[in-house]
KOLNU-328636 format. One line per 10 residues: their letters; for each residue x, y, z of N, C-alpha, C. Coordinates in steps of 0.05 Angstrom, whole numbers, always signed. Layout:
# KOLNU-328636
A = X/Y/Z/X/Y/Z/X/Y/Z  ...
# end
This chain:
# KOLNU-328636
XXXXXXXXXX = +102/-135/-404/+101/-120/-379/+128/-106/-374  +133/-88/-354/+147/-68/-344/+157/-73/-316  +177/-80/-305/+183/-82/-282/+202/-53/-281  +191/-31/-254/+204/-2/-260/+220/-14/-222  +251/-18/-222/+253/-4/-191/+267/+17/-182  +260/+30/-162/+256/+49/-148/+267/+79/-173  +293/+90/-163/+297/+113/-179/+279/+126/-196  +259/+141/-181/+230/+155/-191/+238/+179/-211  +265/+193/-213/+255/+216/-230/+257/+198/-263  +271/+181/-266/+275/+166/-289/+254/+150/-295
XXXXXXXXXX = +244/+142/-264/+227/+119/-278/+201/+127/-283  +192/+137/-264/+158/+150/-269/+153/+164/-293  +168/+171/-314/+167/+187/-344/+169/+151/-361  +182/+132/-355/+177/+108/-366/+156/+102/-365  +140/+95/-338/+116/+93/-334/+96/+109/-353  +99/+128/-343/+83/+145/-366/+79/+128/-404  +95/+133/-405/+102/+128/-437/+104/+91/-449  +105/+79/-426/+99/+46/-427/+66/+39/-427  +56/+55/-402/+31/+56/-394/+8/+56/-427  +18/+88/-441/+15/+91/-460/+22/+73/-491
XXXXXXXXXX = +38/+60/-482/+45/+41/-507/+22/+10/-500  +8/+9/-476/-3/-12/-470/+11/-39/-452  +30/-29/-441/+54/-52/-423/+35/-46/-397  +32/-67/-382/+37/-69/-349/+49/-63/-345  +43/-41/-323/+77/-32/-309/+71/-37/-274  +87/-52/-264/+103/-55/-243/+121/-44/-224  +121/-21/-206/+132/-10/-199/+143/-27/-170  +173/-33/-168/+186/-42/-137/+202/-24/-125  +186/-22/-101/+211/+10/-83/+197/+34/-94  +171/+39/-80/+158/+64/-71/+184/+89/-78
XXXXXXXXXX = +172/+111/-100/+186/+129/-85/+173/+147/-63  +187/+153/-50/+184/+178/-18/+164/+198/-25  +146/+188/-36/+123/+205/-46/+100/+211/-16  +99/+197/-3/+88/+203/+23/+109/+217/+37  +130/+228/+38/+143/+253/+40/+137/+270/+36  +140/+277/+8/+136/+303/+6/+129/+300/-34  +117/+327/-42/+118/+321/-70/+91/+297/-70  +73/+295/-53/+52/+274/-59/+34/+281/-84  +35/+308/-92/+23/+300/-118/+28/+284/-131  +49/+273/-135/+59/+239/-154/+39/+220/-153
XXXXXXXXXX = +24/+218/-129/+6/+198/-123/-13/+192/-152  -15/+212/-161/-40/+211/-191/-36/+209/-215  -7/+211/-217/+5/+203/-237/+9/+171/-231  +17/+164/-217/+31/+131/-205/+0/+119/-203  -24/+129/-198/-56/+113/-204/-59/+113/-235  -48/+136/-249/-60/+129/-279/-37/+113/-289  -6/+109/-286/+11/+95/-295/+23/+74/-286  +11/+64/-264/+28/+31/-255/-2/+26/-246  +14/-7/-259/-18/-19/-255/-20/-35/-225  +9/-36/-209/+15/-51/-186/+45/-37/-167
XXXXXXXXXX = +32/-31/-151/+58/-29/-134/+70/-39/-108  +88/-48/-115/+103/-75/-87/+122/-48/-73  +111/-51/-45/+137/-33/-31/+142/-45/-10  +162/-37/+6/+185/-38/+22/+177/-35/+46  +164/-13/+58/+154/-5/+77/+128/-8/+88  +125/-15/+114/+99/-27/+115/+73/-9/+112  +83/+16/+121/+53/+44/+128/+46/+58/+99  +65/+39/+80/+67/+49/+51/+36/+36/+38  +31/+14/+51/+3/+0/+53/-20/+23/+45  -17/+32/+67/-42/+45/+78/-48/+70/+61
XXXXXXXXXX = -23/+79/+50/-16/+108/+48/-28/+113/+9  -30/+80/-8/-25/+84/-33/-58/+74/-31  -64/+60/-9/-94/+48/-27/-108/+76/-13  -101/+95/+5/-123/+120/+3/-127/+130/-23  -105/+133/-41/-119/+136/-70/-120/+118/-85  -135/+98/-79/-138/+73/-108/-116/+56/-113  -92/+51/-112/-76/+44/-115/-72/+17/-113  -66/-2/-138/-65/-27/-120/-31/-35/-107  -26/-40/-87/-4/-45/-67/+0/-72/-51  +26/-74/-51/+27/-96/-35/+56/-101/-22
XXXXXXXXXX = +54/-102/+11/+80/-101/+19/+103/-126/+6  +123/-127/+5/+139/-145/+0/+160/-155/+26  +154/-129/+35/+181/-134/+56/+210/-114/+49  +225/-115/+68/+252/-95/+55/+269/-109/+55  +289/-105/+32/+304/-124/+25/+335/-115/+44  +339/-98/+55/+355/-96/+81/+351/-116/+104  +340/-132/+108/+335/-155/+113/+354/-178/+110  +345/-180/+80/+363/-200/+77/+398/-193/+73  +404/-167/+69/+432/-151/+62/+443/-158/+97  +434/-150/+118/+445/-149/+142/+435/-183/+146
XXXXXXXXXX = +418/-194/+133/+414/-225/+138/+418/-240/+176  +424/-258/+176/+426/-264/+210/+442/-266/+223  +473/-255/+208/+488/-244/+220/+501/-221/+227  +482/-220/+251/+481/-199/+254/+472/-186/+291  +484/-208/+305/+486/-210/+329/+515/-186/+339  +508/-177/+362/+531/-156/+362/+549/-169/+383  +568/-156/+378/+605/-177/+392/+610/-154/+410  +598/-135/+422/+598/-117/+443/+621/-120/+462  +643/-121/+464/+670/-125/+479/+670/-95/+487  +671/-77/+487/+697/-55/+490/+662/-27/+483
XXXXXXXXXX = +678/-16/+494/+656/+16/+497/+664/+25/+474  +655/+16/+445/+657/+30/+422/+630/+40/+414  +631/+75/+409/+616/+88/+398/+619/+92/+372  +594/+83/+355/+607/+92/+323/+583/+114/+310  +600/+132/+302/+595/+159/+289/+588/+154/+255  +573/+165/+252/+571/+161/+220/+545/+188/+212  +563/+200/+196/+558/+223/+192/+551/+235/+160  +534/+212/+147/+533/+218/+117/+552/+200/+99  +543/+208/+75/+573/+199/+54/+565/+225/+20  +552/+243/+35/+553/+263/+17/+574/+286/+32
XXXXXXXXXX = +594/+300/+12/+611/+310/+24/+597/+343/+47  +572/+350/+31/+565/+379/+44/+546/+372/+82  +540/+340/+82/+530/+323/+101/+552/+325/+121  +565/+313/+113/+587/+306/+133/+609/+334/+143  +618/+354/+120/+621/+384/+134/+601/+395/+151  +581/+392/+152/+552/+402/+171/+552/+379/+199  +562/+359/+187/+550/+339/+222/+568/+324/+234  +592/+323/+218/+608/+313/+230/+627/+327/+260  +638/+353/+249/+647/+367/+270/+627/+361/+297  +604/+368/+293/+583/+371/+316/+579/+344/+334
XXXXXXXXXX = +581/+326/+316/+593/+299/+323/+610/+292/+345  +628/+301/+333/+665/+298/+344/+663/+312/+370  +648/+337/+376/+651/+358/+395/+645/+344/+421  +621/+321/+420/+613/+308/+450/+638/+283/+451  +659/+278/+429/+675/+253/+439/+685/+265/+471  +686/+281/+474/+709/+292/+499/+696/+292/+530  +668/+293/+519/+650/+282/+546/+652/+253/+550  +665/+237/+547/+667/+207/+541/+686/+192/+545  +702/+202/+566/+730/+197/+563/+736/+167/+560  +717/+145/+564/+726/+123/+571/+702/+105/+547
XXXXXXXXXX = +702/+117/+535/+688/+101/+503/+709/+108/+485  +708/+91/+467/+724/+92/+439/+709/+92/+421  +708/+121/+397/+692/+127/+380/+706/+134/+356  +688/+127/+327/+699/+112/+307/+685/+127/+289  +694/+141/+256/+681/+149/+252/+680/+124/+226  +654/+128/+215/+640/+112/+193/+648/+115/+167  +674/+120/+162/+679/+134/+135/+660/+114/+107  +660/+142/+88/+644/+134/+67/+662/+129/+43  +662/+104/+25/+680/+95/+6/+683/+119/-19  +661/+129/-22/+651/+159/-37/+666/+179/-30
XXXXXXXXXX = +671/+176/-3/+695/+205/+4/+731/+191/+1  +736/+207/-1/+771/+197/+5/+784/+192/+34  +806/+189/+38/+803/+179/+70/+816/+211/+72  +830/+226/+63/+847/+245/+57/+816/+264/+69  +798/+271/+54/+777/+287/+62/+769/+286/+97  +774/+269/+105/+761/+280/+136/+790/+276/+158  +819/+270/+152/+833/+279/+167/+834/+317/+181  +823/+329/+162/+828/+359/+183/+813/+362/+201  +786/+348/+200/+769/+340/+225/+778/+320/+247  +793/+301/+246/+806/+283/+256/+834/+287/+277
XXXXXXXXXX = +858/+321/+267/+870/+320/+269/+872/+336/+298  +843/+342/+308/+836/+360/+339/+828/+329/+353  +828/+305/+345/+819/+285/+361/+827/+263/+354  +861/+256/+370/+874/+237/+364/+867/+208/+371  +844/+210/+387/+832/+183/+402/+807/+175/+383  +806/+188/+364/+778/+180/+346/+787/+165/+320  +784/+144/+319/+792/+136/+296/+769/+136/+270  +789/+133/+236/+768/+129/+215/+769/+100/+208  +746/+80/+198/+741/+60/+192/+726/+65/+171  +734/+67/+142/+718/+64/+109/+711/+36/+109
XXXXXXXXXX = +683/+41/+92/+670/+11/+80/+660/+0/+101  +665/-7/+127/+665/-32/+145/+645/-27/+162  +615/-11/+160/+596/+2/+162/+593/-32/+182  +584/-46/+173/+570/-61/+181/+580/-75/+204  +610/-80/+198/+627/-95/+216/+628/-70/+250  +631/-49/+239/+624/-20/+257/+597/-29/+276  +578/-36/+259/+559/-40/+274/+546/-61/+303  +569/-85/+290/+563/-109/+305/+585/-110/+329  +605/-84/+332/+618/-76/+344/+614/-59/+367  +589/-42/+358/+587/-10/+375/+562/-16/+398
XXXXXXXXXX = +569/-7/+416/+549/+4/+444/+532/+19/+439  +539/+32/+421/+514/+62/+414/+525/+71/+385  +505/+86/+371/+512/+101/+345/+505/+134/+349  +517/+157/+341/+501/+173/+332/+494/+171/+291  +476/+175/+290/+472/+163/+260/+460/+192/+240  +465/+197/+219/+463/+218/+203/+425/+201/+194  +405/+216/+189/+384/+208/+177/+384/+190/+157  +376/+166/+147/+372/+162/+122/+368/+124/+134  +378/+113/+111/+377/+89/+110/+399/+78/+136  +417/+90/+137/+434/+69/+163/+422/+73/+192
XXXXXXXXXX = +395/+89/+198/+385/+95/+221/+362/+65/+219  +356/+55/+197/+345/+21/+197/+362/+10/+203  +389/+2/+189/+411/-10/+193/+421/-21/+223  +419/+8/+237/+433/+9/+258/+410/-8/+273  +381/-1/+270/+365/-13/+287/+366/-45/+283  +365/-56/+261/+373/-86/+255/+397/-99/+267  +420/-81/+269/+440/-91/+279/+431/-86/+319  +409/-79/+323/+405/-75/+345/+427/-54/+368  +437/-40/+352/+453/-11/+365/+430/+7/+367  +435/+19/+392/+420/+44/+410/+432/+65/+389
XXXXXXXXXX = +417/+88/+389/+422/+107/+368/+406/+129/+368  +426/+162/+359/+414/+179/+365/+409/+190/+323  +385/+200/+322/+388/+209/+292/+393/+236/+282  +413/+235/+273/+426/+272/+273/+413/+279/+238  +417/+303/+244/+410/+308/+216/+412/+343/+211  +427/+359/+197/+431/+392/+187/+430/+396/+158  +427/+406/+164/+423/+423/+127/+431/+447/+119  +431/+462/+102/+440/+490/+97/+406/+499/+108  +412/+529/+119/+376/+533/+127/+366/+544/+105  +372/+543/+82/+358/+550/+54/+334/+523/+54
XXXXXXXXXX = +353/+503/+56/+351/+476/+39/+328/+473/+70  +336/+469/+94/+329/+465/+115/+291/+484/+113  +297/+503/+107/+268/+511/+112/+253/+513/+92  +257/+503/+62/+249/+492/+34/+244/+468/+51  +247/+441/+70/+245/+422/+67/+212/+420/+86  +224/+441/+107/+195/+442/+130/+171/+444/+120  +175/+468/+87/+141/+469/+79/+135/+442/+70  +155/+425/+57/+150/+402/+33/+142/+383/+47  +163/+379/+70/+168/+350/+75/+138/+346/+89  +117/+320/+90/+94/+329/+109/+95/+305/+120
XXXXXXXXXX = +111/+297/+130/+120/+269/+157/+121/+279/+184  +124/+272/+203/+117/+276/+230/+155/+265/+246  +165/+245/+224/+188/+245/+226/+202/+236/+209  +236/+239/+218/+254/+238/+195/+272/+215/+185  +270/+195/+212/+291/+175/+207/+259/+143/+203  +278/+134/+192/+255/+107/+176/+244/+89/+204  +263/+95/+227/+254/+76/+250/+229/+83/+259  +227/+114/+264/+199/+127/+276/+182/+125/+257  +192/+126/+234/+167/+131/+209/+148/+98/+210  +167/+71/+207/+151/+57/+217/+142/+43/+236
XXXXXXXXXX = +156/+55/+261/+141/+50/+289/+118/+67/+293  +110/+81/+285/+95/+112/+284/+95/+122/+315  +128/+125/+327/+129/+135/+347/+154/+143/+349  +166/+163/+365/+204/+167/+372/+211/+148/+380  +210/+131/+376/+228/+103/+389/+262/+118/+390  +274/+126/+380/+295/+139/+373/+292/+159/+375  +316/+186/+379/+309/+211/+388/+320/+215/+376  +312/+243/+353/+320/+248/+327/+333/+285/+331  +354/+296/+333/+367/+322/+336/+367/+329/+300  +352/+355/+295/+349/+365/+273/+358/+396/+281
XXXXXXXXXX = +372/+402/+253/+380/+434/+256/+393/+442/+274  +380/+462/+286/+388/+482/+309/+404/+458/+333  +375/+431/+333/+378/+416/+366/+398/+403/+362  +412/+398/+338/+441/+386/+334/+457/+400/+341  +468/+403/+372/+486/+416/+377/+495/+398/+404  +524/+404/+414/+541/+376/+432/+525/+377/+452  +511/+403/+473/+496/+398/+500/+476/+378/+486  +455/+377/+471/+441/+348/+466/+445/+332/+459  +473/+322/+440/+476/+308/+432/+503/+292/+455  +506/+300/+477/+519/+298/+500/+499/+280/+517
XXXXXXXXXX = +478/+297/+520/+458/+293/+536/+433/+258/+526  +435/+260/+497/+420/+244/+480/+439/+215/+478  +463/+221/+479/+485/+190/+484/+490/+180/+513  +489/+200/+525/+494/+192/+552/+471/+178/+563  +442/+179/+551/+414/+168/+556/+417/+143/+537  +424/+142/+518/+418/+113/+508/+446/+96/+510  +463/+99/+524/+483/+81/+540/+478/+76/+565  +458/+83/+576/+441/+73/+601/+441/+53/+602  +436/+28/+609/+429/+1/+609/+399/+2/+597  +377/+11/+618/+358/+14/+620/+340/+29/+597
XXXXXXXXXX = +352/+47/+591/+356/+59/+557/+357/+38/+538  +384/+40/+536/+382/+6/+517/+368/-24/+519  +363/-24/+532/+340/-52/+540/+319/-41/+521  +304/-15/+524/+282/-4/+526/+276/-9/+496  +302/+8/+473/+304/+3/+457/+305/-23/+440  +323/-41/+451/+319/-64/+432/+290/-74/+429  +278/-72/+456/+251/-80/+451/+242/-77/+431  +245/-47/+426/+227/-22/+401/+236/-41/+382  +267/-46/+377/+278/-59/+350/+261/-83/+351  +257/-101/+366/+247/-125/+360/+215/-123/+352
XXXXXXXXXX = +202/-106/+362/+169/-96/+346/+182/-84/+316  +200/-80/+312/+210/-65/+281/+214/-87/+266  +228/-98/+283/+234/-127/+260/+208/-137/+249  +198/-149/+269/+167/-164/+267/+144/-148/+247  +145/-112/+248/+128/-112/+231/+143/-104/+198  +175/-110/+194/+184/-110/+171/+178/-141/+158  +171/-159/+172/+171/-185/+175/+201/-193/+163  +193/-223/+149/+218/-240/+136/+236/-228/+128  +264/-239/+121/+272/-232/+97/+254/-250/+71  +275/-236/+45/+265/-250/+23/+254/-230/+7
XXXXXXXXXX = +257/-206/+15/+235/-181/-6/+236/-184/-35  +254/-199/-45/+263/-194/-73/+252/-220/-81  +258/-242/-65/+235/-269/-83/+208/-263/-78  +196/-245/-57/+170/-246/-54/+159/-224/-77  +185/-207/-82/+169/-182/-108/+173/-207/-130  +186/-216/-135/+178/-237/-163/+159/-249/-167  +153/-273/-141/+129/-285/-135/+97/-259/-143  +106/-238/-135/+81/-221/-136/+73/-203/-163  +96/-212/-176/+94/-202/-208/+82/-217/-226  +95/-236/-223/+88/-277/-235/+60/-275/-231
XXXX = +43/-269/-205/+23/-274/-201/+6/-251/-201  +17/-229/-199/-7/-208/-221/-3/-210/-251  +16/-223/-264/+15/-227/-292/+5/-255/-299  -11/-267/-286/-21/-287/-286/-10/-306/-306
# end
């Protein structure tokens, strides 16, 4: 047998050609094929004979075409594990704005622009170990009250009152660590309006995708600009805001269930390979 995880442009051509040699193949960590690019779906029915994913609506989405599936759980889970209660002292806002360099030129500034509506929070930006610390001082040097913190993403988290958060995987993160959070997200509008025909989700950050609701308020493009993103922090540092939210987080947790994703994908290999 074949155990393939995640990284789809490499692996799905394995698949292919294992499939063909007569191996079981095992695929762990869905790629984002319910994104966009879902033709994959018919290739991944004729070449994996099982697939364990991450996400729970990932269920639903692989047995409409035949597929056999089975959630495992996400292993972010066990990475943020149970500590992970927040030490909330002090009005810290933490910013995190990508860790691709053309990400963070696009969202960071726009970021920075609402610190000044805020006079009495302290906001932090999320530096990425990928960038240099040298790379985002010229953004830094119009806002002497904003500090950079590399690597310590997490420690950031169990720290902050609120996040604004770039799309992707730290908009889960942030919800686990139970921080209120707004989800930013720009693009070049090449790339930006190539993504509108492709992308065919209803939304962009992983919280709404598996709440199947805005639990989070997500600023894309154009709406990424400081009057909303002024307007969008000042609402989820509400009390009443944030109550509202953790709720949402605590139905998130519950339907990510346990940790353990990674003994339960073994357990579920062992036992389709009988």
């Amino acid at each position: 047998a074949l155990v393939l995880i995640d990284y789809p442009g490499f692996n799905l051509r394995i698949a292919k050609w294992a499939k063909q040699q007569g191996f079981k193949v095992i695929y762990y960590i869905s790629p984002q094929i319910w994104a966009w690019h879902t033709s994959r779906v018919h290739d991944i029915r004729r070449d994996v004979d099982k697939m364990l994913v991450i996400l729970p609506f990932e269920v639903d989405f692989y047995k409409k075409y035949s597929v056999e599936v089975e959630f495992v759980g996400h292993p972010l889970l066990d990475a943020v594990g149970t500590n992970n209660e927040q030490q909330t002292t002090n009005n810290l806002v933490a910013l995190l704005p990508g860790s691709r360099r053309q990400e963070v030129l696009r969202i960071l500034p726009r970021m920075l622009e609402v610190t000044s509506g805020f006079p009495d929070y302290e906001f932090v930006v999320a530096g990425a170990t990928s960038l240099p610390a040298g790379f985002y001082q010229p953004f830094l040097e119009k806002y002497p009250n904003v500090r950079l913190l590399r690597g310590q993403t997490y420690d950031l988290f169990r720290q902050a009152k609120a996040a604004l958060v770039k799309s992707g995987t730290s908009t889960l993160e942030a919800a686990l660590f139970g921080v209120p959070q707004v989800v930013c997200y720009a693009g070049s509008p090449v790339s930006y309006l190539i993504a509108r025909r492709l992308v065919k989700v209803q939304y962009i950050s992983l919280v709404n995708l598996i709440m199947d609701k805005p639990l989070v308020r997500e600023l894309i493009q154009d709406e990424l600009n400081s009057t909303n993103l002024k307007s969008a922090l000042a609402e989820i540092l509400n009390p009443e805001k944030a109550s509202a939210l953790q709720a949402g987080y605590t139905e998130l947790r519950q339907k990510l269930g346990d940790g353990g994703a990674s003994n339960r994908a073994a357990h579920a290999i062992l036992k389709f390979l009988g």
